[in-house]
Backbone as ProteinMPNN parsed JSONL, in Angstrom:
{"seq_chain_A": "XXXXXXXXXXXXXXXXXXXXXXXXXXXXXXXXXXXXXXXXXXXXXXXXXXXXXXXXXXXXXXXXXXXXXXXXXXXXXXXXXXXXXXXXXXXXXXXXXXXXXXXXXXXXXXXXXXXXXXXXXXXXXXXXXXXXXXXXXX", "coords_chain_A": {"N_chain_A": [[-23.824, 34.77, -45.648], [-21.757, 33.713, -44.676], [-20.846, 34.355, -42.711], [-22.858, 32.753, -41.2], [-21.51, 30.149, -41.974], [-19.489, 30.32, -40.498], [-20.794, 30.377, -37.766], [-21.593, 27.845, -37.534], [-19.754, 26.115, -37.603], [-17.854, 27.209, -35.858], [-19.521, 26.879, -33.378], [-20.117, 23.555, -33.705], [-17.599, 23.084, -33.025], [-16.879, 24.09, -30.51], [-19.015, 22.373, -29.251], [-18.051, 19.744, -29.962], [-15.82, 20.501, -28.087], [-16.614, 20.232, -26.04], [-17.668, 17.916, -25.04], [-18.063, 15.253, -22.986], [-17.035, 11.532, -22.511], [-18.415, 8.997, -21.411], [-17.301, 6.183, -19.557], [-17.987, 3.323, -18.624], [-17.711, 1.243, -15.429], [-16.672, -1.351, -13.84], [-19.048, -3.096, -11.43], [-17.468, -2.202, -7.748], [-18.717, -3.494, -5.641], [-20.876, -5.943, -6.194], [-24.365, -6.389, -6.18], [-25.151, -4.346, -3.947], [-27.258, -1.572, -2.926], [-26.066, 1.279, -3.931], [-26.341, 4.168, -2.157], [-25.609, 7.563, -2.25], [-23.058, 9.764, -3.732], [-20.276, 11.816, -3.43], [-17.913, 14.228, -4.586], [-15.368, 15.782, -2.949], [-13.118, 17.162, -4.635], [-11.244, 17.012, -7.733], [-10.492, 14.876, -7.783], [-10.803, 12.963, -6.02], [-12.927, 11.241, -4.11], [-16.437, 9.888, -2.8], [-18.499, 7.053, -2.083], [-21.365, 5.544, -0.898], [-23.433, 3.081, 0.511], [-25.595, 0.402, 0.98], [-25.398, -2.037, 3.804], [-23.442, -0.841, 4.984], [-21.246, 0.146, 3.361], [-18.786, 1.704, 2.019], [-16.962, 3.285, -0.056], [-13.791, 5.236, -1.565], [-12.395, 6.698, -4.186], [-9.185, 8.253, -5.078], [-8.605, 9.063, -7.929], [-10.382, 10.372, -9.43], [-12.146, 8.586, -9.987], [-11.914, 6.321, -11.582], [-10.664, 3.841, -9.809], [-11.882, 2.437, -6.675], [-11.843, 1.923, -3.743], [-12.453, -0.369, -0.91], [-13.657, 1.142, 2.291], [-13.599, 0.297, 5.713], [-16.516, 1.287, 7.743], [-17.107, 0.43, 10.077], [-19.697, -0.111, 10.869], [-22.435, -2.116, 10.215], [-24.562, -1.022, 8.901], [-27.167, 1.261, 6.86], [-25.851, 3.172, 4.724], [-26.744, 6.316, 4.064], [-25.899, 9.194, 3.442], [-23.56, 11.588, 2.867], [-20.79, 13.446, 3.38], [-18.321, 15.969, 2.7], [-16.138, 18.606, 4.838], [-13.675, 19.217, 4.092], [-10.571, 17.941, 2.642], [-10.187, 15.564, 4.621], [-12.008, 16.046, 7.028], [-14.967, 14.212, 6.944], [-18.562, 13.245, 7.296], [-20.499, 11.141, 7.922], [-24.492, 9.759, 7.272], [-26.839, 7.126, 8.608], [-28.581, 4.79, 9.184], [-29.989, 1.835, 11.178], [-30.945, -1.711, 10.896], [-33.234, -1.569, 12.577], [-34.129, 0.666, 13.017], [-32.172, 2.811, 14.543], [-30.635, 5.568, 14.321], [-27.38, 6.721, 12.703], [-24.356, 8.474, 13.339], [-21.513, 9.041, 11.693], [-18.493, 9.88, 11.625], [-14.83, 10.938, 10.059], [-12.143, 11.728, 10.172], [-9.544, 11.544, 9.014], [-9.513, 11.534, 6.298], [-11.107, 9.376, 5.691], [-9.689, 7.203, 6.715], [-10.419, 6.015, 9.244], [-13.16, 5.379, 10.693], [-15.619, 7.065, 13.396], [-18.111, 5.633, 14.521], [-20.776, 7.117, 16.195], [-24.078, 6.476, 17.808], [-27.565, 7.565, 17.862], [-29.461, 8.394, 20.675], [-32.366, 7.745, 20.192], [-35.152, 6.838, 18.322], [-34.314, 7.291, 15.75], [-33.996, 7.475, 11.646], [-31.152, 8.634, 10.221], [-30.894, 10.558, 7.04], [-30.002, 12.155, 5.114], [-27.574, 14.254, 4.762], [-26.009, 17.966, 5.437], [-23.229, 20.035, 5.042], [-23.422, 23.875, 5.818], [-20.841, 25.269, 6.525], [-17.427, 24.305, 7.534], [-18.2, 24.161, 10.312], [-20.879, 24.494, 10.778], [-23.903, 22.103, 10.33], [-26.361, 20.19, 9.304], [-28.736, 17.104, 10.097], [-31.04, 15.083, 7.985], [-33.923, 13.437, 9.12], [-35.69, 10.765, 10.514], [-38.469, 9.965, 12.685], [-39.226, 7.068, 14.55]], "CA_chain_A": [[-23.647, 33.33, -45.693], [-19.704, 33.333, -44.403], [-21.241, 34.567, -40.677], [-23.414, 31.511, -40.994], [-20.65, 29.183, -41.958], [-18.66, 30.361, -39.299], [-20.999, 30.555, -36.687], [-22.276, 26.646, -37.512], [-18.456, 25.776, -37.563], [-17.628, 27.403, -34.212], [-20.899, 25.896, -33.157], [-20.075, 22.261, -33.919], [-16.079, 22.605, -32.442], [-17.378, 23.969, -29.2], [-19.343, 20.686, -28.643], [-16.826, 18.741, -29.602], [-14.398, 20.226, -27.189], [-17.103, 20.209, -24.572], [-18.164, 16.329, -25.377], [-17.825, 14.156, -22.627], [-17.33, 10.412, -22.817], [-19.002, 8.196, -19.872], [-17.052, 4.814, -19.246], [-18.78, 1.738, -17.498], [-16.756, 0.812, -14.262], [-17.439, -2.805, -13.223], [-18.652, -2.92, -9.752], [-16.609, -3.184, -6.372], [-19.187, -4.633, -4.937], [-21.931, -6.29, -6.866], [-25.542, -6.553, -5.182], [-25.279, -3.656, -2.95], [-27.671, -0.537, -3.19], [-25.533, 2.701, -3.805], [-27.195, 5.795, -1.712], [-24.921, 8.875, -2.097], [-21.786, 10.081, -4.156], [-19.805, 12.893, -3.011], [-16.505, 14.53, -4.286], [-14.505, 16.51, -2.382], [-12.584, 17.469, -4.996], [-12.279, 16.156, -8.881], [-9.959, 13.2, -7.644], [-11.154, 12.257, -4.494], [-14.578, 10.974, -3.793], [-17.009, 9.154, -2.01], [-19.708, 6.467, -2.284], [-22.032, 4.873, 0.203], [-24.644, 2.515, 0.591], [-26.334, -0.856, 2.065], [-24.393, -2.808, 4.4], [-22.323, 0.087, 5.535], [-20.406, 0.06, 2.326], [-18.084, 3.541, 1.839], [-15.898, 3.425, -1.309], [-13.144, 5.513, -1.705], [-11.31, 7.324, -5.441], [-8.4, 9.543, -5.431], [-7.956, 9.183, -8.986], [-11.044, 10.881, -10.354], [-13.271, 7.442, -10.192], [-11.078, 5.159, -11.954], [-10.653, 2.797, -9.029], [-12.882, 2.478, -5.957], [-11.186, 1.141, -2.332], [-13.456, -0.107, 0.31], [-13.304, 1.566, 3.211], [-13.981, 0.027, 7.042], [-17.398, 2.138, 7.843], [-17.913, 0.058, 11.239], [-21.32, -0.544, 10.772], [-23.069, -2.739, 8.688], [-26.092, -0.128, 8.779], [-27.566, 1.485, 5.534], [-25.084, 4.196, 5.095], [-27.346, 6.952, 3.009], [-25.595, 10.379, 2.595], [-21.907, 11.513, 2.735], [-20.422, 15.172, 3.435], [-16.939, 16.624, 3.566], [-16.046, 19.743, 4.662], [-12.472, 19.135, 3.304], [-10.362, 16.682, 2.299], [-9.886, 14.788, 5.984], [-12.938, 15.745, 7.739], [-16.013, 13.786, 6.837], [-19.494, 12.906, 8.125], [-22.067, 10.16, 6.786], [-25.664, 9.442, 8.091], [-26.765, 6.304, 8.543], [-29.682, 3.978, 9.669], [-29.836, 0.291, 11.725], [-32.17, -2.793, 10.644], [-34.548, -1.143, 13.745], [-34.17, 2.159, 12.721], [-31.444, 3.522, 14.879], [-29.539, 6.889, 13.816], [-26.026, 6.697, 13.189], [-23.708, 9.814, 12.698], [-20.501, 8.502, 11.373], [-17.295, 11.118, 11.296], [-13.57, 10.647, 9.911], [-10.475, 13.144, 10.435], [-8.434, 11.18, 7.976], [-9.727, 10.702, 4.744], [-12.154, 7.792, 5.58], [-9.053, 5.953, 6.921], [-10.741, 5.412, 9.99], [-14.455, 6.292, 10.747], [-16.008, 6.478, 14.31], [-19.426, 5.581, 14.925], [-22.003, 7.638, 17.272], [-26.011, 5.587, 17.731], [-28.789, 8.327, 18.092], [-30.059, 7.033, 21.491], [-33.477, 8.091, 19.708], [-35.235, 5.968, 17.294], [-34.086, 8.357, 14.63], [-33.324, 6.817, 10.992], [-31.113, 9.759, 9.433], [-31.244, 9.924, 5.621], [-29.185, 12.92, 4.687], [-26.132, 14.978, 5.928], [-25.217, 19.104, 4.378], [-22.829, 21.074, 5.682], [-23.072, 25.128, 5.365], [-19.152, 24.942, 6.338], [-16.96, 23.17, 8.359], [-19.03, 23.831, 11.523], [-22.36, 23.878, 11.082], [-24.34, 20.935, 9.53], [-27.759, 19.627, 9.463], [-28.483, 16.067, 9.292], [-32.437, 15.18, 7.676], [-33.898, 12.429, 9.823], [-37.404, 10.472, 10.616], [-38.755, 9.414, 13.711], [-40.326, 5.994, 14.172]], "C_chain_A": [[-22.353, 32.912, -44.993], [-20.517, 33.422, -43.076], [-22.407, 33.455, -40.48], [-22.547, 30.375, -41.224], [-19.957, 29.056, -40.925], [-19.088, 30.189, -37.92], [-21.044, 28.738, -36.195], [-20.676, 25.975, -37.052], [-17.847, 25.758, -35.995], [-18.393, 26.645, -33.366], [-20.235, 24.427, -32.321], [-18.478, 22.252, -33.144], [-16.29, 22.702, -31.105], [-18.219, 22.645, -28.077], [-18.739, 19.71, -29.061], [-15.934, 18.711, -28.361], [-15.512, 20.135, -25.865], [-17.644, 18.776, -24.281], [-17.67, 15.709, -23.906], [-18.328, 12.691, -22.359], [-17.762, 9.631, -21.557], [-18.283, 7.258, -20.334], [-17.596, 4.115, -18.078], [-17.791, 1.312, -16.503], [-17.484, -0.438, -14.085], [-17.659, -2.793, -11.754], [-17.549, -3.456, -8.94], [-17.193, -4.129, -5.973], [-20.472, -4.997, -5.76], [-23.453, -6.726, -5.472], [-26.091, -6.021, -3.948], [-25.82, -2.076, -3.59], [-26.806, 0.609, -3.048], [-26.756, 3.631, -3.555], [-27.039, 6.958, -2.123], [-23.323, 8.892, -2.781], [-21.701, 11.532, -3.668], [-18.317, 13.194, -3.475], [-16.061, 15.295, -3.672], [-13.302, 17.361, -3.315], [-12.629, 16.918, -6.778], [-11.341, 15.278, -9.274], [-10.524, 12.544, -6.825], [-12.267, 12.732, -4.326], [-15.221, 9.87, -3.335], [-17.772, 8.437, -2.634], [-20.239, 5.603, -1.234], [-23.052, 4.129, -0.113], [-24.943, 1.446, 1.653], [-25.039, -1.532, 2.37], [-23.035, -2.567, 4.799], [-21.285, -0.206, 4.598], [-19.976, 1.83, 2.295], [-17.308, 3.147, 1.343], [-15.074, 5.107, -1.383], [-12.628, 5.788, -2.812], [-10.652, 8.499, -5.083], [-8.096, 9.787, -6.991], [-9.821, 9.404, -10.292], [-12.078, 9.608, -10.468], [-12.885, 5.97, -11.162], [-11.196, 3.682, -10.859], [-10.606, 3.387, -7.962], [-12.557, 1.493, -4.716], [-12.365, 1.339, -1.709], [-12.56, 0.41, 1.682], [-13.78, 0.858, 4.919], [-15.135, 1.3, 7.495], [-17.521, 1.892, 9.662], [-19.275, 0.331, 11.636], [-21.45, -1.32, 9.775], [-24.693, -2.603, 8.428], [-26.619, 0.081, 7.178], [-26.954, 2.967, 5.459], [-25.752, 5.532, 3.63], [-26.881, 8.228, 2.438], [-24.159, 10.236, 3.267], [-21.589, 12.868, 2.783], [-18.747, 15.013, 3.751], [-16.854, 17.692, 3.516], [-14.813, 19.87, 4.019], [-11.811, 17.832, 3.359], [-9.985, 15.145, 3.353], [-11.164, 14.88, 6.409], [-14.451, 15.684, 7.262], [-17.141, 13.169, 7.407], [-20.308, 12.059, 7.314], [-23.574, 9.695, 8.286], [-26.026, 7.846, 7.809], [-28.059, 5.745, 9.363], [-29.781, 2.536, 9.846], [-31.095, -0.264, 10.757], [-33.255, -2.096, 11.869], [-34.595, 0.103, 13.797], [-33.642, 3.128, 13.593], [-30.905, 4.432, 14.201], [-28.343, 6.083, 14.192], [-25.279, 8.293, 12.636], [-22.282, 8.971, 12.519], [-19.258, 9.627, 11.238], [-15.695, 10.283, 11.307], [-12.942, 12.422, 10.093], [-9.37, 12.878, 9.891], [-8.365, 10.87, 6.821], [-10.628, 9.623, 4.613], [-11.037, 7.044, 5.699], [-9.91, 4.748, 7.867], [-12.081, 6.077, 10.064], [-14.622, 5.723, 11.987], [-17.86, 6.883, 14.137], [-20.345, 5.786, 16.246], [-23.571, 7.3, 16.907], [-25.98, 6.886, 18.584], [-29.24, 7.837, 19.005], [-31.675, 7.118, 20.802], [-33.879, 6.999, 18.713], [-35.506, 7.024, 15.988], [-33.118, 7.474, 13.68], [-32.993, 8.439, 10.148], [-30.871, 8.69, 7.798], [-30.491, 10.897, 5.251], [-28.01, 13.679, 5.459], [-25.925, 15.965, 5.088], [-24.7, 19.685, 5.585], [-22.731, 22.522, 4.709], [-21.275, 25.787, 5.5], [-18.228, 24.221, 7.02], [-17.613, 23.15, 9.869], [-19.703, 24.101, 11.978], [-23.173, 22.958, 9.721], [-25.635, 20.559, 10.068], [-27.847, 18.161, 8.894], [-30.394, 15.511, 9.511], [-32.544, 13.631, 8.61], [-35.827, 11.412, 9.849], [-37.332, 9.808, 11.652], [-39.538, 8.408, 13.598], [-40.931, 5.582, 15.116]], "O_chain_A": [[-22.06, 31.728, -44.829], [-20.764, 32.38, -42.468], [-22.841, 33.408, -39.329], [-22.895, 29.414, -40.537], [-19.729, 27.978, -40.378], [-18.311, 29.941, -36.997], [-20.726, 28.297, -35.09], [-20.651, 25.305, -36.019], [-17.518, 24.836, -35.248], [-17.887, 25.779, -32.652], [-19.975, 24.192, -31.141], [-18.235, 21.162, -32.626], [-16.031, 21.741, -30.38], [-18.114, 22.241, -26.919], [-18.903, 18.65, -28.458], [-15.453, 17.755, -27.752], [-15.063, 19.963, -24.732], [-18.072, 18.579, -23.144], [-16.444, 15.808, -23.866], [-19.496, 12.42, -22.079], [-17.088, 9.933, -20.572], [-18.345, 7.156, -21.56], [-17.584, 4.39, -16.878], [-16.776, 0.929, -17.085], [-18.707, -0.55, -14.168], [-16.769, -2.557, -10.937], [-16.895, -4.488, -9.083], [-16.773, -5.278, -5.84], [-21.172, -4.003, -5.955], [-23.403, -7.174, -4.326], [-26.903, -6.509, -3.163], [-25.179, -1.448, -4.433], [-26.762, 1.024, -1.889], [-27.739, 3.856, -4.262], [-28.036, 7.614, -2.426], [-22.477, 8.099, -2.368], [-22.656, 12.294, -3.513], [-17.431, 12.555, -2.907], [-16.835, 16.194, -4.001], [-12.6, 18.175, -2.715], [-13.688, 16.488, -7.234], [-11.14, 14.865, -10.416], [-10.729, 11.349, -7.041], [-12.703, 13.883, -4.324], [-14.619, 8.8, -3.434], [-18.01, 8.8, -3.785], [-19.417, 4.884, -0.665], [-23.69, 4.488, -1.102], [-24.659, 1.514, 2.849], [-24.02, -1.645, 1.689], [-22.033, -3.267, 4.945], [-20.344, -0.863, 5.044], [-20.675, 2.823, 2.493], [-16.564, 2.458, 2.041], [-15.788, 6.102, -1.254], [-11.869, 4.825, -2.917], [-11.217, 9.56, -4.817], [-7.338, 10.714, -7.277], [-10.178, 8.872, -11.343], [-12.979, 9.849, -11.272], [-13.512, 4.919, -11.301], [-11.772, 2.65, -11.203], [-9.909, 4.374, -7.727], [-13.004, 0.347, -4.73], [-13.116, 2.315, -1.684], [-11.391, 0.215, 2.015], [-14.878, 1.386, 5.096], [-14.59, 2.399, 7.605], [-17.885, 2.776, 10.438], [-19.73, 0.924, 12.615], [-20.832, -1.321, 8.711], [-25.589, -3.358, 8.049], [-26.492, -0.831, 6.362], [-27.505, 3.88, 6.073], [-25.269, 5.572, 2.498], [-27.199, 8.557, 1.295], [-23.688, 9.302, 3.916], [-22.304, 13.548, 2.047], [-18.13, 14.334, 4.572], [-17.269, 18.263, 2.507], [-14.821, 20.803, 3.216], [-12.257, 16.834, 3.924], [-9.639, 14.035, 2.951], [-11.767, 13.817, 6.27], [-15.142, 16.697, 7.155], [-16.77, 12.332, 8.229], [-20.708, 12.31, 6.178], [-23.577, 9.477, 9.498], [-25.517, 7.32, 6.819], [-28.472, 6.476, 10.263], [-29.685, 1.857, 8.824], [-31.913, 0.392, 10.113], [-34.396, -2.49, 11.627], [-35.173, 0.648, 14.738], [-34.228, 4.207, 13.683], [-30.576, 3.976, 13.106], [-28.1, 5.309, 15.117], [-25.684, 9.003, 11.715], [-22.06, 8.167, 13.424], [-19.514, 10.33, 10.26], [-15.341, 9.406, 12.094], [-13.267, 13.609, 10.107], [-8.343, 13.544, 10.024], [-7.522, 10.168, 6.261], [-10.869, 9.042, 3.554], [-11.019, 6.087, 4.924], [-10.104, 3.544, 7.7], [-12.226, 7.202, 9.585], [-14.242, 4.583, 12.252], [-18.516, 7.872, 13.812], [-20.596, 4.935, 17.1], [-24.164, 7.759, 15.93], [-25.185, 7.301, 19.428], [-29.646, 6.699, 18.768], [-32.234, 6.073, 21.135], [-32.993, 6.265, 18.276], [-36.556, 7.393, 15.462], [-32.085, 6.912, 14.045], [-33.828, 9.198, 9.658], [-30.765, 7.515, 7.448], [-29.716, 10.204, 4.592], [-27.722, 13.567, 6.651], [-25.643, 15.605, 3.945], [-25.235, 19.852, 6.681], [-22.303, 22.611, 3.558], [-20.708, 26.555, 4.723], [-18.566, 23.041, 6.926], [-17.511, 22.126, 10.543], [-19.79, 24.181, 13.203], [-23.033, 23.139, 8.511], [-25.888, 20.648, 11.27], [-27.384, 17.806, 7.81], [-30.991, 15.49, 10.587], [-31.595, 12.866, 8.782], [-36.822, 11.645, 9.161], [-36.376, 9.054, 11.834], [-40.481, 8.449, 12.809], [-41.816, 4.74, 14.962]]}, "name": "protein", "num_of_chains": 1, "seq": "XXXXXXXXXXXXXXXXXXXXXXXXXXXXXXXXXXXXXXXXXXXXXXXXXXXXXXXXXXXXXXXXXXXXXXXXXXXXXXXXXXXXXXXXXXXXXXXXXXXXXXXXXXXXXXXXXXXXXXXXXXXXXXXXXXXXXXXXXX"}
């Protein structure tokens, strides 16, 4: 009976200490589809979506800076290979490709159009230089 008290005991402290609490963030931007989260780390992280929206946390998700995407495409996935160099995929109102890449953190992002009518939809990298990005032809 004691190696059942103890085990239920240990038990029950272990999910305590492993408990975690979710808090509600109010949006940055209200009325815009989120696509893709990504951290890079477990301060600094990404978020993307409609209307070439790319949010920005160094502080673990607390608070959420927009970032200048230059586009106002549908910005759907998000990759970093480390904490500067990042890539996002992206798709026009007419279903252009975009490949999007920073080298500073998402200070600045430049934008390369697919001359193809390719709408990408995902972005993985296996390490910093090689990457596959999922796509559809229209």
């Amino acid at each position: 009976m004691k190696k059942y008290s103890f085990f239920l005991i240990t038990l029950f402290a272990l999910n305590v200490s492993f408990a975690q609490t979710w808090k509600r963030i109010v949006p940055v931007i209200p009325d815009i589809l989120l696509r893709d989260v990504k951290f890079v780390d477990v301060n600094t992280g990404y978020v993307v979506g409609d209307s070439g929206l790319i949010l920005k946390t160094t502080d673990g998700g607390e608070k959420w800076y927009r970032q200048n995407s230059g586009t106002k495409g549908t910005i759907n996935s998000v990759y970093f290979t480390d904490l500067n160099t990042g890539f996002a995929v992206a798709v026009t109102g007419t279903g252009t490709g975009m490949l999007l890449k920073t080298s500073d953190g998402g200070e600045h992002w430049i934008v390369h159009r697919i001359d193809s009518l390719f709408g990408l939809w995902n972005i993985f990298f296996l390490n910093h230089d090689t990457g596959f990005a999922l796509g559809t032809y229209y």
